[in-house]
C-alpha positions as CSV (number, residue, x, y, z in Angstrom):
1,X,-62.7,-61.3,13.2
2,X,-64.1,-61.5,16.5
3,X,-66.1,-58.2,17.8
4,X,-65.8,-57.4,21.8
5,X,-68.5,-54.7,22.9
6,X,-66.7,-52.3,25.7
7,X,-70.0,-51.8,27.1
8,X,-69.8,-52.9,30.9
9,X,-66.0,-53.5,31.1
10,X,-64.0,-51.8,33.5
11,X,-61.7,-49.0,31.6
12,X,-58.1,-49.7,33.1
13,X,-56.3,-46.6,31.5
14,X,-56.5,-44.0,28.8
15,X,-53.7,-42.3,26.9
16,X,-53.0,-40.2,23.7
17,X,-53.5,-43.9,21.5
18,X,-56.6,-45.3,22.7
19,X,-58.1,-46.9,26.0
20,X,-57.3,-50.1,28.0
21,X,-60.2,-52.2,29.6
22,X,-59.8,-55.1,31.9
23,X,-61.3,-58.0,29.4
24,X,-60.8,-60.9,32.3
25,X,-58.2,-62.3,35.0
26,X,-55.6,-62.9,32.0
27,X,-56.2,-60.6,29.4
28,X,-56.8,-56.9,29.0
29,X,-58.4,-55.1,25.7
30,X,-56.0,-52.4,24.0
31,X,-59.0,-49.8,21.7
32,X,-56.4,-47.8,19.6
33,X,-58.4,-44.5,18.8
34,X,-57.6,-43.9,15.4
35,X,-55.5,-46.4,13.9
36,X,-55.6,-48.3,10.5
37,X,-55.7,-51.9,10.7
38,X,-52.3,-52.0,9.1
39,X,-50.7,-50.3,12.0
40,X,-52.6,-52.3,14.5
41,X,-51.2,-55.2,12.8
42,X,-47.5,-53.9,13.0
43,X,-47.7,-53.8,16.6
44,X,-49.3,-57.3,17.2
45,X,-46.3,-58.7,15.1
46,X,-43.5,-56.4,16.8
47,X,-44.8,-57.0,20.1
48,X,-45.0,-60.7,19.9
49,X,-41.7,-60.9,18.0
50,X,-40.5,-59.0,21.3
51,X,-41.4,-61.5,23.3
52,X,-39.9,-64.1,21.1
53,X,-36.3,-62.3,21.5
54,X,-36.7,-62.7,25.0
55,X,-38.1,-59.4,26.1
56,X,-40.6,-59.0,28.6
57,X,-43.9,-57.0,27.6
58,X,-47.8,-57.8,27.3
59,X,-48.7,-60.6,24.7
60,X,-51.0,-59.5,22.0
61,X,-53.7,-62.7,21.6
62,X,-56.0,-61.7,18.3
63,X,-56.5,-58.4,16.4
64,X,-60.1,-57.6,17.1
65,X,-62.9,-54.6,16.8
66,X,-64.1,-53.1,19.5
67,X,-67.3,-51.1,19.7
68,X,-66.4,-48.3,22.2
C-alpha cells in the first residue's frame, strides 16, 4: 500500500470524518480521522459502485495511508 505524506499539501476542507488535501490537478486526498481500514474500504467500493450505476460523485483511485 502506497504511503502519501500530507506534509506540504494544501488542506482543501475539514469535517467531523477527516481532512481533504489537494493531491494534484486530478485528484484530491480524503484522511479519514479515525476509521478502520474495513470501513475505508466500504466506501471505496460503495462509492465506485455509485459511479458504476450511473451516479455522479468523486472516484476513489487506491486505499492508501496517509501520515497527517
Amino acid at each position: 500500500m502506497r504511503n502519501i505524506i500530507t506534509e506540504g499539501l494544501a488542506l482543501v476542507g475539514e469535517g467531523g470524518e477527516g481532512k481533504i488535501y489537494h493531491l494534484n490537478e486530478e485528484q484530491i486526498l480524503k484522511v479519514y480521522k479515525r476509521a478502520s481500514y474495513e470501513s475505508v474500504e466500504y466506501w471505496f467500493r460503495t462509492i465506485n459502485a455509485a459511479i458504476d450505476y450511473g451516479i455522479t460523485s468523486a472516484k476513489a483511485y487506491e486505499i492508501v495511508e496517509a501520515e497527517d
